[in-house]
PyMOL Python script that loads the backbone (N, CA, C, O; Angstrom):
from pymol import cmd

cmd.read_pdbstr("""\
ATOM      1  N   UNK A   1      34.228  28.867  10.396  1.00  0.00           N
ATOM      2  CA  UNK A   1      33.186  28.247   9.574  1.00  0.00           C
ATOM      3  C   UNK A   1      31.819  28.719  10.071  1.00  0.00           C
ATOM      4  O   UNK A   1      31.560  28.537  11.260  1.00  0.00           O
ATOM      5  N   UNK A   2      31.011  29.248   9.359  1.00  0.00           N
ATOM      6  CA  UNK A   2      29.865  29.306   9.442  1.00  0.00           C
ATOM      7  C   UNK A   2      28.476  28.787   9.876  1.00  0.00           C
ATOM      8  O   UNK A   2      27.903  28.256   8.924  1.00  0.00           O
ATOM      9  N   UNK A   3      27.862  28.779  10.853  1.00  0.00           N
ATOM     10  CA  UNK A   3      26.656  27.434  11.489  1.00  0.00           C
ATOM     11  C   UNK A   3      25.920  27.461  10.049  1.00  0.00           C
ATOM     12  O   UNK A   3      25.951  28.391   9.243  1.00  0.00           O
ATOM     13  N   UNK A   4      25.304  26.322   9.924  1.00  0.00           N
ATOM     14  CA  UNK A   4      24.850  25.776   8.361  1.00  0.00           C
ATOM     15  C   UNK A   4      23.586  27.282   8.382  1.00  0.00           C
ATOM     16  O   UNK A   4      23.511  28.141   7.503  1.00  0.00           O
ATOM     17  N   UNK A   5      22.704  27.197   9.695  1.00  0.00           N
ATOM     18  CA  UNK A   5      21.296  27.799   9.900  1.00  0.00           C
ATOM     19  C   UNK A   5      21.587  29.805   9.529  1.00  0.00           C
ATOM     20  O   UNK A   5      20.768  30.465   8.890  1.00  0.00           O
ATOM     21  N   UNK A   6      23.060  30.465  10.186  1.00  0.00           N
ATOM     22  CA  UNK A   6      23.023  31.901   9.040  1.00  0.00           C
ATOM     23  C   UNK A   6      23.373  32.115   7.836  1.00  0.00           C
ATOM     24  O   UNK A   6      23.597  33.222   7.346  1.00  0.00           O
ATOM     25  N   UNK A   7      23.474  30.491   7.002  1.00  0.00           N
ATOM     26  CA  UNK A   7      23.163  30.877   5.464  1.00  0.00           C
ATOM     27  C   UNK A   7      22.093  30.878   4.803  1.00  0.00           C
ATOM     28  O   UNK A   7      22.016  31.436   3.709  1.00  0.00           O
ATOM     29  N   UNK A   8      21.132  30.270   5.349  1.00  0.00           N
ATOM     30  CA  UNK A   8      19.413  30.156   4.946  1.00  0.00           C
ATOM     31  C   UNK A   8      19.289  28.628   4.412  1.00  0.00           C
ATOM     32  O   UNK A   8      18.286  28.300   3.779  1.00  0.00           O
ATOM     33  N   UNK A   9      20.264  27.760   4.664  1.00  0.00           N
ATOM     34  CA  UNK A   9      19.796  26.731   4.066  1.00  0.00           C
ATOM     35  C   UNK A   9      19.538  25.722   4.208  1.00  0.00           C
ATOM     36  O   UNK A   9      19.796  24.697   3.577  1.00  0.00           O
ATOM     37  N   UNK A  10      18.543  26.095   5.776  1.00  0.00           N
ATOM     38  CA  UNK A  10      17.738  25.462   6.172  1.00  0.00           C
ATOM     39  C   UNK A  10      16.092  25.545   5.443  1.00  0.00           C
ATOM     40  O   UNK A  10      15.225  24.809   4.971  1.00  0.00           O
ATOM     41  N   UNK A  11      16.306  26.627   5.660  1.00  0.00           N
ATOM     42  CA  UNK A  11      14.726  27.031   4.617  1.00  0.00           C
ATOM     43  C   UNK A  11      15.051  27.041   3.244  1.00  0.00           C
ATOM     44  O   UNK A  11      14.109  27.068   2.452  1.00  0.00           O
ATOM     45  N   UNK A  12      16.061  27.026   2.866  1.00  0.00           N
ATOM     46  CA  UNK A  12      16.027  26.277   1.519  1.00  0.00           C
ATOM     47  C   UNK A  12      15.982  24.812   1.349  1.00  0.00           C
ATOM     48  O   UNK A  12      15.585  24.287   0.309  1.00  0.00           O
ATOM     49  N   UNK A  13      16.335  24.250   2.238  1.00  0.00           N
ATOM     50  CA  UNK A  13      16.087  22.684   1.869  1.00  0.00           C
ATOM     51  C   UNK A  13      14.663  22.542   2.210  1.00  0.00           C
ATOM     52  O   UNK A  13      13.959  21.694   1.662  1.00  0.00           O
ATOM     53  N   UNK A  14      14.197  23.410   3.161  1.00  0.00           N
ATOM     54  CA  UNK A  14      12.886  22.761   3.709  1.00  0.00           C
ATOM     55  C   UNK A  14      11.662  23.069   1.969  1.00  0.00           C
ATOM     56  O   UNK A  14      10.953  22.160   1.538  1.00  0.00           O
ATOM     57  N   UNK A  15      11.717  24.273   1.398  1.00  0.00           N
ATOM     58  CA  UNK A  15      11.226  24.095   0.501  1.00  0.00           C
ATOM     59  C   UNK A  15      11.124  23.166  -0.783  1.00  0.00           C
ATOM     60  O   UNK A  15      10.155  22.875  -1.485  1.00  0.00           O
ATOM     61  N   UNK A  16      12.462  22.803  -0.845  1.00  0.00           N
ATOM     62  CA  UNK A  16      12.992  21.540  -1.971  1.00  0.00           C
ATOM     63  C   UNK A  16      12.110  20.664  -1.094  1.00  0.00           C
ATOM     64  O   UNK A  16      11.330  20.088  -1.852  1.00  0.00           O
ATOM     65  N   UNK A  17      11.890  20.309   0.162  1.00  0.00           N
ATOM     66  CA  UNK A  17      11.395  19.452   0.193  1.00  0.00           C
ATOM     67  C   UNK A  17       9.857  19.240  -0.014  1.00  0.00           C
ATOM     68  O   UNK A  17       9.238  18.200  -0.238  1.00  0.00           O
ATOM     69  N   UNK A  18       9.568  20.094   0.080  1.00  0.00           N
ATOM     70  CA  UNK A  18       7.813  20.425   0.179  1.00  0.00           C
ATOM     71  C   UNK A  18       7.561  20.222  -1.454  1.00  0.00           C
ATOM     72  O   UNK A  18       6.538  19.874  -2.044  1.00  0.00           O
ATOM     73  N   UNK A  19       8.511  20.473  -1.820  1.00  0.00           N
ATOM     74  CA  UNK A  19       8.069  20.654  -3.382  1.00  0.00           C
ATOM     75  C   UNK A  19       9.017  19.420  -4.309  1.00  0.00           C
ATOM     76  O   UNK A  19       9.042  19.364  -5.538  1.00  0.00           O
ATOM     77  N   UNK A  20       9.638  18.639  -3.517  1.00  0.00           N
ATOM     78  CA  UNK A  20       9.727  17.621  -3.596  1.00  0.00           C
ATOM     79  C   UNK A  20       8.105  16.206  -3.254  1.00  0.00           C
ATOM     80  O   UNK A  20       7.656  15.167  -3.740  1.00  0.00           O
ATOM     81  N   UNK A  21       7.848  17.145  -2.155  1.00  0.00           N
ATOM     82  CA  UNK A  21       6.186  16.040  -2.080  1.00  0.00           C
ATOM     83  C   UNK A  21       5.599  16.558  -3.019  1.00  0.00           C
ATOM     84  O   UNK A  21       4.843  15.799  -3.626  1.00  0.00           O
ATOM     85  N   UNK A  22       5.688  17.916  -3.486  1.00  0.00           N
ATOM     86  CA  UNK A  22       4.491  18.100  -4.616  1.00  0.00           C
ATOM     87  C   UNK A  22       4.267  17.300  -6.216  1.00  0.00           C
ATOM     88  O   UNK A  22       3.303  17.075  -6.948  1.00  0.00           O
ATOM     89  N   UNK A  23       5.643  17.053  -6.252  1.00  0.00           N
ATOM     90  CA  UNK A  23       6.427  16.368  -7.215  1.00  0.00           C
ATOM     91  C   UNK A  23       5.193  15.032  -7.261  1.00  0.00           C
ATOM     92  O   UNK A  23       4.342  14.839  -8.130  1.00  0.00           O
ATOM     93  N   UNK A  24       5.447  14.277  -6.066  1.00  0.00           N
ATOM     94  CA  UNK A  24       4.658  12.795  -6.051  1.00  0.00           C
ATOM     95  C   UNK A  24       3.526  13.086  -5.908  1.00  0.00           C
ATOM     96  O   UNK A  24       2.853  12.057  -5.965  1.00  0.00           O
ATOM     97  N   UNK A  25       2.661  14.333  -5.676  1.00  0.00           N
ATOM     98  CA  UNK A  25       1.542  14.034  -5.704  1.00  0.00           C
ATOM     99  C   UNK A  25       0.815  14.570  -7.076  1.00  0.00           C
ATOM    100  O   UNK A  25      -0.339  14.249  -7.359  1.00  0.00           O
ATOM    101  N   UNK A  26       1.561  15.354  -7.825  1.00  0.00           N
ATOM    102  CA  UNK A  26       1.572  15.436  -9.508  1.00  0.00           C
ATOM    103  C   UNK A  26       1.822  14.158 -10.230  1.00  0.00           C
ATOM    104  O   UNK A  26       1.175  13.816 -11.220  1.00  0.00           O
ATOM    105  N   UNK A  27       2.873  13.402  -9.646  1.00  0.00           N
ATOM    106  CA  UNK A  27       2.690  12.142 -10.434  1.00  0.00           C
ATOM    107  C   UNK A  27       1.221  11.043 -10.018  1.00  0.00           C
ATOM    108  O   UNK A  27       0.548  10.346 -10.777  1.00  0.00           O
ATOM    109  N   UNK A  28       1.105  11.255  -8.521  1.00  0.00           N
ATOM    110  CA  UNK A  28       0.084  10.204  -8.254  1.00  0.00           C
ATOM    111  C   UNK A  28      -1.450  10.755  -9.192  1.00  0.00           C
ATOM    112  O   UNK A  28      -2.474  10.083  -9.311  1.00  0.00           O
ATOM    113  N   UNK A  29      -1.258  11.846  -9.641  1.00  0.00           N
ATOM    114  CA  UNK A  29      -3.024  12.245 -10.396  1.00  0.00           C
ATOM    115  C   UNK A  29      -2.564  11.472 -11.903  1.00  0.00           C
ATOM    116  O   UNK A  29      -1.529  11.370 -12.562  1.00  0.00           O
ATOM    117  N   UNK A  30      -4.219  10.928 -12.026  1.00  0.00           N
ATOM    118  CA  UNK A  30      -4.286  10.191 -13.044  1.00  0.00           C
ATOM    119  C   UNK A  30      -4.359  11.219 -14.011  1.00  0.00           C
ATOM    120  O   UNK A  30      -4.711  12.374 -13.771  1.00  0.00           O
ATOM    121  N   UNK A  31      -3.950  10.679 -15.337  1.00  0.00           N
ATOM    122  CA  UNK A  31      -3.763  11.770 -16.507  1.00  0.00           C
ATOM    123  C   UNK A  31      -3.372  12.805 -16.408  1.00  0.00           C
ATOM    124  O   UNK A  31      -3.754  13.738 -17.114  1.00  0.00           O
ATOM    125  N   UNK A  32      -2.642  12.877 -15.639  1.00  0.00           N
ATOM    126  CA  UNK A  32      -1.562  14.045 -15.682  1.00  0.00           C
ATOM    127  C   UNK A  32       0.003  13.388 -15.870  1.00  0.00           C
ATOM    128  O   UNK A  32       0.741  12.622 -15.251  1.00  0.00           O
ATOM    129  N   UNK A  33       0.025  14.148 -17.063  1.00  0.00           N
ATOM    130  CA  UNK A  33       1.809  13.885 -17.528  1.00  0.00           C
ATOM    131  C   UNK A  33       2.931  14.120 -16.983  1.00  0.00           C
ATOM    132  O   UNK A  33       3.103  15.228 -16.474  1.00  0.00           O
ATOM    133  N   UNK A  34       3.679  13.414 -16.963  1.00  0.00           N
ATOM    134  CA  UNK A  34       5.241  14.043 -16.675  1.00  0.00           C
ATOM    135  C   UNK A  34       5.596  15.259 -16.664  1.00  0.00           C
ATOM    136  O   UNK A  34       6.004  15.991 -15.762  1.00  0.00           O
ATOM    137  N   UNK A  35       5.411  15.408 -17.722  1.00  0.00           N
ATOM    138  CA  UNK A  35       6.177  16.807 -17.904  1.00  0.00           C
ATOM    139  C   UNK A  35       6.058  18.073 -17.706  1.00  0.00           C
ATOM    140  O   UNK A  35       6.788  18.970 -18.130  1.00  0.00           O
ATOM    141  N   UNK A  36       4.630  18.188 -16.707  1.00  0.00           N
ATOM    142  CA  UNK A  36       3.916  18.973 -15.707  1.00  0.00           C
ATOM    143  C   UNK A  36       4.858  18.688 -13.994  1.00  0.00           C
ATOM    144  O   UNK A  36       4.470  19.018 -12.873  1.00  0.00           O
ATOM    145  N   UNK A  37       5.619  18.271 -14.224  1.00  0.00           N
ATOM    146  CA  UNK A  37       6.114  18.028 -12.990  1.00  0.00           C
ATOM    147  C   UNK A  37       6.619  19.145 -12.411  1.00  0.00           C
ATOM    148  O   UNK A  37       6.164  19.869 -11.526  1.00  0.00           O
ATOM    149  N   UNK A  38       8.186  19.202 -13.385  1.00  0.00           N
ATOM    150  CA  UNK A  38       8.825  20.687 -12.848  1.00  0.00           C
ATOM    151  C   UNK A  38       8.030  22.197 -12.789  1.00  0.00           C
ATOM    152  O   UNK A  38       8.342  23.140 -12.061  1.00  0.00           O
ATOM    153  N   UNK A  39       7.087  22.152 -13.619  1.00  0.00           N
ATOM    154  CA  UNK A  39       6.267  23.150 -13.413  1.00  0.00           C
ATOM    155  C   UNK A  39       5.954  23.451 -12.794  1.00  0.00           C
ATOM    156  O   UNK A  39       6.114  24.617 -12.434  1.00  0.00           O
ATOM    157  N   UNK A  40       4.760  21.950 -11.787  1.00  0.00           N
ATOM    158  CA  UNK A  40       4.506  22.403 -10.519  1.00  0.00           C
ATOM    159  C   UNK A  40       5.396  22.482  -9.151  1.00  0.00           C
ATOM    160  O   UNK A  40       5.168  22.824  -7.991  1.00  0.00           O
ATOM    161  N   UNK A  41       6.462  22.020  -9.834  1.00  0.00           N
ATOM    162  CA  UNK A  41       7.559  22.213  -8.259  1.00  0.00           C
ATOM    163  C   UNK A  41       8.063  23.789  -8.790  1.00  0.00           C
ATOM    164  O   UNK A  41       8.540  24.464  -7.878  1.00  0.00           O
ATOM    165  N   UNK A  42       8.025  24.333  -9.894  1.00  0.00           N
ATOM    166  CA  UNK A  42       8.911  25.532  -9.583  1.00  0.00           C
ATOM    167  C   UNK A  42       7.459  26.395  -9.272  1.00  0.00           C
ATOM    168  O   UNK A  42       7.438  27.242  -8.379  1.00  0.00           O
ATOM    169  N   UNK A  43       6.540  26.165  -9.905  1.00  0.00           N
ATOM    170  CA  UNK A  43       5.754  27.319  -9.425  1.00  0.00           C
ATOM    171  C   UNK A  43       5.284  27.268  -7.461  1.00  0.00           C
ATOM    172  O   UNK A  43       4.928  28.195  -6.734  1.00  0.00           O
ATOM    173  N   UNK A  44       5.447  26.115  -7.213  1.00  0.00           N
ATOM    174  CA  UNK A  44       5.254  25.546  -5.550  1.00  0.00           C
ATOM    175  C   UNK A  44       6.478  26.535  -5.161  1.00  0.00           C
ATOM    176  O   UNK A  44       6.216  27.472  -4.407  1.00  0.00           O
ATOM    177  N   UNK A  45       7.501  26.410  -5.529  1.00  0.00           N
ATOM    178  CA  UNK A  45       8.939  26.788  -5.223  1.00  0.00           C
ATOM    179  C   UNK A  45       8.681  28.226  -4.910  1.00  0.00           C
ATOM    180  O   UNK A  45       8.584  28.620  -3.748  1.00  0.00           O
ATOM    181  N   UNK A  46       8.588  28.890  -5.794  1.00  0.00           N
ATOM    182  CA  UNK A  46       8.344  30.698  -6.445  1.00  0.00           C
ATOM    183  C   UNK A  46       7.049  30.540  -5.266  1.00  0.00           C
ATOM    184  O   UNK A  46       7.461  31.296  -4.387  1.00  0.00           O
ATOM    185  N   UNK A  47       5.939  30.072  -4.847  1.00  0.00           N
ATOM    186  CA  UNK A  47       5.263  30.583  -4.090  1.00  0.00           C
ATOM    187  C   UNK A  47       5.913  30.613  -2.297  1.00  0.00           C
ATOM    188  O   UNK A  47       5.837  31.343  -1.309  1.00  0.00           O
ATOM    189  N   UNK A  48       6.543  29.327  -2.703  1.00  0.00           N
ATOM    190  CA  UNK A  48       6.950  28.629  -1.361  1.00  0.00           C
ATOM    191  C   UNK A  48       8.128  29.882  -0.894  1.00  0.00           C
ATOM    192  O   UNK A  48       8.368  30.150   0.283  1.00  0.00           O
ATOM    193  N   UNK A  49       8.594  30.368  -1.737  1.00  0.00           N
ATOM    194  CA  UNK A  49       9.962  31.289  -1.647  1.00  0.00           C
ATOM    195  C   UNK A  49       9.202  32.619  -1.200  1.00  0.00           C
ATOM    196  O   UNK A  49       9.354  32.803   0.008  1.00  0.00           O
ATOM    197  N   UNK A  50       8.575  33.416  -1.703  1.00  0.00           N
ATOM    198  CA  UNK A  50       7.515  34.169  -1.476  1.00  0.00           C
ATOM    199  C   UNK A  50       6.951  34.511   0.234  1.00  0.00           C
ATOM    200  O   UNK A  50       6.798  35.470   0.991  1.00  0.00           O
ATOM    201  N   UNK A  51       6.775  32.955   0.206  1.00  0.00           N
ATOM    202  CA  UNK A  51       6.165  33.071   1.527  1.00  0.00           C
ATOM    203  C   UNK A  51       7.250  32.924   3.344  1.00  0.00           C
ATOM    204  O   UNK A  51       7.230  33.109   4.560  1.00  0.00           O
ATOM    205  N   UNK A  52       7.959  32.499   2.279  1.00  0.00           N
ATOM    206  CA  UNK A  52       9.029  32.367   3.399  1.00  0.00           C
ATOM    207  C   UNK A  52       9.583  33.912   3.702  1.00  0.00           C
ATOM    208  O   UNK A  52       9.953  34.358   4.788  1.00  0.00           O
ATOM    209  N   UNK A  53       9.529  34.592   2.418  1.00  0.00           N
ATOM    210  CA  UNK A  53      10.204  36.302   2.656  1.00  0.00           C
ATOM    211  C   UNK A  53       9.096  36.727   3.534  1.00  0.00           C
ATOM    212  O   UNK A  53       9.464  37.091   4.651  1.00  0.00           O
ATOM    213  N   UNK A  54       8.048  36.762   3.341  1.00  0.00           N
ATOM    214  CA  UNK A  54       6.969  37.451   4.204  1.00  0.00           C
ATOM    215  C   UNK A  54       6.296  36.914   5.190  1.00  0.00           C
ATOM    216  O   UNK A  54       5.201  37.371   5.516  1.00  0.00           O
ATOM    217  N   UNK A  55       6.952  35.681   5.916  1.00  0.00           N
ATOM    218  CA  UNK A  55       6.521  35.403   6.894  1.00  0.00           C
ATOM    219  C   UNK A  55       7.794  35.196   8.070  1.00  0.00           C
ATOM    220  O   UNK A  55       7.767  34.951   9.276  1.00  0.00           O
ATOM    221  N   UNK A  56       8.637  35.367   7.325  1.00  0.00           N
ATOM    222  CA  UNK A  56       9.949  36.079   8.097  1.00  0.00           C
ATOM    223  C   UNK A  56      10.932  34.858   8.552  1.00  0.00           C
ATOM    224  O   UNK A  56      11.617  34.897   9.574  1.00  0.00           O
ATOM    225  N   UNK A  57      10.906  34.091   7.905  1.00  0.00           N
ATOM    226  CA  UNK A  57      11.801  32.950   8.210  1.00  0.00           C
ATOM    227  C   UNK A  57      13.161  33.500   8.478  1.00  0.00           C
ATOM    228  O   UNK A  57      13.689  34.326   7.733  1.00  0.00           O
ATOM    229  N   UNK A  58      13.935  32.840   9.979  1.00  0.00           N
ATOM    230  CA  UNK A  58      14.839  33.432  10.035  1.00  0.00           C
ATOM    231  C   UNK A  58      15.639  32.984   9.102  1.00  0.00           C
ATOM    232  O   UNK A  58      15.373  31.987   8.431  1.00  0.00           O
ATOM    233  N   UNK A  59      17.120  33.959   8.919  1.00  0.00           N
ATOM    234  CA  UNK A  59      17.896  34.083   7.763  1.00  0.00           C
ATOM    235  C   UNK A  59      18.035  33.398   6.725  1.00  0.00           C
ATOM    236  O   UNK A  59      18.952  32.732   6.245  1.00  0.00           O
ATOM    237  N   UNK A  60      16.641  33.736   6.337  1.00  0.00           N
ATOM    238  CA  UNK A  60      15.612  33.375   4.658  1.00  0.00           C
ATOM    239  C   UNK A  60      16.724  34.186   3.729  1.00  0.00           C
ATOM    240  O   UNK A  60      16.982  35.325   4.119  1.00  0.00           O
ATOM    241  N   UNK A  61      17.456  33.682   2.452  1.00  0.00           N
ATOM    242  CA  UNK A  61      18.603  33.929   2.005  1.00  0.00           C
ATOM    243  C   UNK A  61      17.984  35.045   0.646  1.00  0.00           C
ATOM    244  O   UNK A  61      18.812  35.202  -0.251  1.00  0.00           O
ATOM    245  N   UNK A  62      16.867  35.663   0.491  1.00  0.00           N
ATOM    246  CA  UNK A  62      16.275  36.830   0.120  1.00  0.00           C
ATOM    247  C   UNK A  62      15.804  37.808   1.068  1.00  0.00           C
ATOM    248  O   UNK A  62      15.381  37.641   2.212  1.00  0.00           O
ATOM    249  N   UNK A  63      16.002  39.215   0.158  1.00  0.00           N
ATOM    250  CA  UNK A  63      15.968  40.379   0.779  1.00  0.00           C
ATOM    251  C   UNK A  63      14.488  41.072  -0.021  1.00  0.00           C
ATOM    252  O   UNK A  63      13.803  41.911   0.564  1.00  0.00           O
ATOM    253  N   UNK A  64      14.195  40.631  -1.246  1.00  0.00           N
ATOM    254  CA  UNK A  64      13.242  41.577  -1.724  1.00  0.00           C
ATOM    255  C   UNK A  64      12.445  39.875  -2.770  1.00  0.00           C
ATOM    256  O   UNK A  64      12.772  38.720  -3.041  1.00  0.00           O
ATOM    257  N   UNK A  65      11.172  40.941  -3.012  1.00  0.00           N
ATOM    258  CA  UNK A  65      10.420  39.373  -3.625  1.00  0.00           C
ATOM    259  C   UNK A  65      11.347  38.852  -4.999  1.00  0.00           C
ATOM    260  O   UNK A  65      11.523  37.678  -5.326  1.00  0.00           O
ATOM    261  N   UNK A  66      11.788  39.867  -5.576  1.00  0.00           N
ATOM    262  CA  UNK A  66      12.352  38.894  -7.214  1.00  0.00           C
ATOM    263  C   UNK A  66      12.915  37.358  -6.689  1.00  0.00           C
ATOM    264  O   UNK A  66      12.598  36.192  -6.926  1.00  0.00           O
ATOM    265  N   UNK A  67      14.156  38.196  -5.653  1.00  0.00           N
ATOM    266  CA  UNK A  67      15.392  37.077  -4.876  1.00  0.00           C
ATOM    267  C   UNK A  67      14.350  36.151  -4.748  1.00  0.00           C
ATOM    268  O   UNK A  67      14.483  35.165  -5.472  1.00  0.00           O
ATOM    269  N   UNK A  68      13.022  36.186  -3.805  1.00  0.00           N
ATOM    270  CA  UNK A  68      12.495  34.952  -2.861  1.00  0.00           C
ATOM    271  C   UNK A  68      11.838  34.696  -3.802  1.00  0.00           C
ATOM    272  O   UNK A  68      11.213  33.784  -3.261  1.00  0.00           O
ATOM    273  N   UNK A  69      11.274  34.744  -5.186  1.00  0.00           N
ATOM    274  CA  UNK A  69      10.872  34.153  -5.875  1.00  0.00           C
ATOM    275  C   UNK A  69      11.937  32.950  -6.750  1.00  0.00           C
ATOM    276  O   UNK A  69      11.733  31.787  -7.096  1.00  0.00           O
ATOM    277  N   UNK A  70      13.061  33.822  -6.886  1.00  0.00           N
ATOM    278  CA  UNK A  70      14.347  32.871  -7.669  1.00  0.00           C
ATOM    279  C   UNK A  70      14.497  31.978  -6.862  1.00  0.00           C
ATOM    280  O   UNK A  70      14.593  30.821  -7.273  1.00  0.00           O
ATOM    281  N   UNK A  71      14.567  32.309  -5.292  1.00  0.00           N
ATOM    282  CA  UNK A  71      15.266  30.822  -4.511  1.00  0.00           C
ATOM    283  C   UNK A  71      13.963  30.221  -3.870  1.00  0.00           C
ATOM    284  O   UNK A  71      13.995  29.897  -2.683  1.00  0.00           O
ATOM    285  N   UNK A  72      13.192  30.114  -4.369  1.00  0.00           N
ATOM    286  CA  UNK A  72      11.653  29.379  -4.620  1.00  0.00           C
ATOM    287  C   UNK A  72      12.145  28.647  -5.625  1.00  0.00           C
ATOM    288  O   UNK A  72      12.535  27.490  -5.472  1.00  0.00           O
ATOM    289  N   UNK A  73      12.163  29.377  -6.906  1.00  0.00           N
ATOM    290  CA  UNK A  73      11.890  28.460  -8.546  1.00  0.00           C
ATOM    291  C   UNK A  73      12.936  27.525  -8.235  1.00  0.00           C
ATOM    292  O   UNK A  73      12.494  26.376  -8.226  1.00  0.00           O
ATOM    293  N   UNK A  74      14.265  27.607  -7.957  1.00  0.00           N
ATOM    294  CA  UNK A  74      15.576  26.865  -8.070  1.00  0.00           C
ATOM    295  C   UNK A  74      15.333  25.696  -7.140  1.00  0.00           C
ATOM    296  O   UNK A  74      15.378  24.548  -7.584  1.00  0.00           O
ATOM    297  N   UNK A  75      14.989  26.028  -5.426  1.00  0.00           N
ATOM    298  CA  UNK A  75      14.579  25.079  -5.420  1.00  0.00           C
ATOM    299  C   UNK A  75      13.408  24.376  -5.469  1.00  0.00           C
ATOM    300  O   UNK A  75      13.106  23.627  -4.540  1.00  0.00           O
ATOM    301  N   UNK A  76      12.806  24.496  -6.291  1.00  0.00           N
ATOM    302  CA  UNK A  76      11.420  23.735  -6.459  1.00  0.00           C
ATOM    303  C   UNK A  76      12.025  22.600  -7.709  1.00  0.00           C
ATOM    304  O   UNK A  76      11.834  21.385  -7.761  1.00  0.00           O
ATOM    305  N   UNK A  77      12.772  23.442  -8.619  1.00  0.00           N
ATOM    306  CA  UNK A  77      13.472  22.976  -9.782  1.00  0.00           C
ATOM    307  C   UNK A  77      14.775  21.585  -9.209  1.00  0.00           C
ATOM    308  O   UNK A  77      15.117  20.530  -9.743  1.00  0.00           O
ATOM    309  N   UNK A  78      15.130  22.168  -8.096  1.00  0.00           N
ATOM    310  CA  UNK A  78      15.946  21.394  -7.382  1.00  0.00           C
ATOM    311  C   UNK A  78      15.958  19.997  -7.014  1.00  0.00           C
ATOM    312  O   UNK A  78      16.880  19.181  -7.023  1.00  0.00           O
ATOM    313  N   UNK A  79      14.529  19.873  -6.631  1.00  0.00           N
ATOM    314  CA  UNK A  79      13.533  18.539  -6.493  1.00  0.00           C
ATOM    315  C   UNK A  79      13.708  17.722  -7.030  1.00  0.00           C
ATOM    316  O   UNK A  79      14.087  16.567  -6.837  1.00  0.00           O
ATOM    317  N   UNK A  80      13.262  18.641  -8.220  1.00  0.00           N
ATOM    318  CA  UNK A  80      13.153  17.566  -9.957  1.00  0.00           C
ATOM    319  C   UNK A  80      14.182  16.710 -10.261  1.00  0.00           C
ATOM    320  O   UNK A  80      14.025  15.521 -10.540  1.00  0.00           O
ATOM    321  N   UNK A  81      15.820  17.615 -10.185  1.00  0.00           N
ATOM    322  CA  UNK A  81      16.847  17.069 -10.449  1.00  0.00           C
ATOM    323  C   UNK A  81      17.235  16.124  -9.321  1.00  0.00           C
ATOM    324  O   UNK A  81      17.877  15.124  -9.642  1.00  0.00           O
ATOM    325  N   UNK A  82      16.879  16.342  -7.836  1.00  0.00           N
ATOM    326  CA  UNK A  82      16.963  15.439  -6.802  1.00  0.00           C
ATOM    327  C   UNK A  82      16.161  13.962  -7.087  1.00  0.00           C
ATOM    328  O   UNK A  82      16.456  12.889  -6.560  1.00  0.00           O
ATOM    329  N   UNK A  83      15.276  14.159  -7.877  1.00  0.00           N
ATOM    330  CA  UNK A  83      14.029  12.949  -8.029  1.00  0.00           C
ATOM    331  C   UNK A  83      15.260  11.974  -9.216  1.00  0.00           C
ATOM    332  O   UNK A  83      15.707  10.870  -8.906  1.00  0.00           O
ATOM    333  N   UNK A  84      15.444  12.354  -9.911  1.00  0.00           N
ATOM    334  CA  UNK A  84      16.074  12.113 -11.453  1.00  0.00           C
ATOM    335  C   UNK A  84      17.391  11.411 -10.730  1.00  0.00           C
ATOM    336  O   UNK A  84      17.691  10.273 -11.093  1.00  0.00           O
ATOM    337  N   UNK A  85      18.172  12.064  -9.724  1.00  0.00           N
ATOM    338  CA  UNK A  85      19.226  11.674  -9.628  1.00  0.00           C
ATOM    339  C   UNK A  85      19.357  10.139  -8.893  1.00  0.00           C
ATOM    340  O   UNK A  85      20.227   9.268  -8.896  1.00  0.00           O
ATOM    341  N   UNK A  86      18.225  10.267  -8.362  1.00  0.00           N
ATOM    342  CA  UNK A  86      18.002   8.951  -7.303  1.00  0.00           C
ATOM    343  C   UNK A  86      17.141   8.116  -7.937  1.00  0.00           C
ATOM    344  O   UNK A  86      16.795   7.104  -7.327  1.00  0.00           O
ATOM    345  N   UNK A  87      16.555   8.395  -9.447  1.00  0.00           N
ATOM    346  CA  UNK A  87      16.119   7.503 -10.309  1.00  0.00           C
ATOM    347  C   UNK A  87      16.986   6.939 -10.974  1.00  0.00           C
ATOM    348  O   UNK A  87      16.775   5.730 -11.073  1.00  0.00           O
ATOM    349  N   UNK A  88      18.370   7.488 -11.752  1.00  0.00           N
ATOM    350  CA  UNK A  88      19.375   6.812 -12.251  1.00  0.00           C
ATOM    351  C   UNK A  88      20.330   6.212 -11.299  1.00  0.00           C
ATOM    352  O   UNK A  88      20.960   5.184 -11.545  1.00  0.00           O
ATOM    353  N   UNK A  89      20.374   6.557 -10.738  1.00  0.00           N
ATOM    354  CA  UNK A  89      21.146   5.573  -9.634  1.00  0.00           C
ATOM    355  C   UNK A  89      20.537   4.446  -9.139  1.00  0.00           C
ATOM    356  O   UNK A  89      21.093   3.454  -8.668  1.00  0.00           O
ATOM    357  N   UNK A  90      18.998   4.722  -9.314  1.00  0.00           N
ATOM    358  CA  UNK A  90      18.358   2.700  -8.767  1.00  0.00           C
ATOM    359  C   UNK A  90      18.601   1.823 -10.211  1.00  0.00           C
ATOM    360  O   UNK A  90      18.128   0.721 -10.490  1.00  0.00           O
ATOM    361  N   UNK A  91      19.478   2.665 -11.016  1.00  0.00           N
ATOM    362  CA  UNK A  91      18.878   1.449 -12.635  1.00  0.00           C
ATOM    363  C   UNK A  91      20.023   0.810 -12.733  1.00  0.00           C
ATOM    364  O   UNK A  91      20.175  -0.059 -13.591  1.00  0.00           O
TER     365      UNK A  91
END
""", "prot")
cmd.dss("prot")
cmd.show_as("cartoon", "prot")
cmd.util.cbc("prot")
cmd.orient("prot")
């Protein structure tokens, strides 16, 4: 079995999470809608992914920017569905 840390998904959760706070602090601005949410977690995501390729996170699970942009967007997108899931489950 594999240690969890040489599949990268440590730095993949760590971004879901960052962009999981970005999430609440898009909701905490006044007049700003919902539905700006996932937006700003995938575009947080796609930057957040970005930066993790070029600042060399160890075994960051991209090799070239498209990849670290996709596993940015997904999990930034990831958030969203993490937020949602733990909203239907309190109802």
């Amino acid at each position: 079995m594999e240690n969890i840390g040489n599949i990268g998904i440590a730095s993949v959760a760590a971004i879901t999470v960052i962009c999981y706070l970005v999430g609440l602090i898009v909701k905490a601005v006044p007049n700003m809608a919902d539905k700006y949410i996932p937006i700003c977690c995938g575009v947080a995501g796609a930057v957040l992914g970005l930066a993790g390729l070029y600042l060399g996170l160890p075994d960051f699970p991209a090799s070239d920017p498209v990849t670290a942009v996709a596993v940015g967007i997904v999990s930034g997108l990831a958030a969203t569905g993490a937020n949602q899931v733990f909203k239907q489950l309190g109802k």
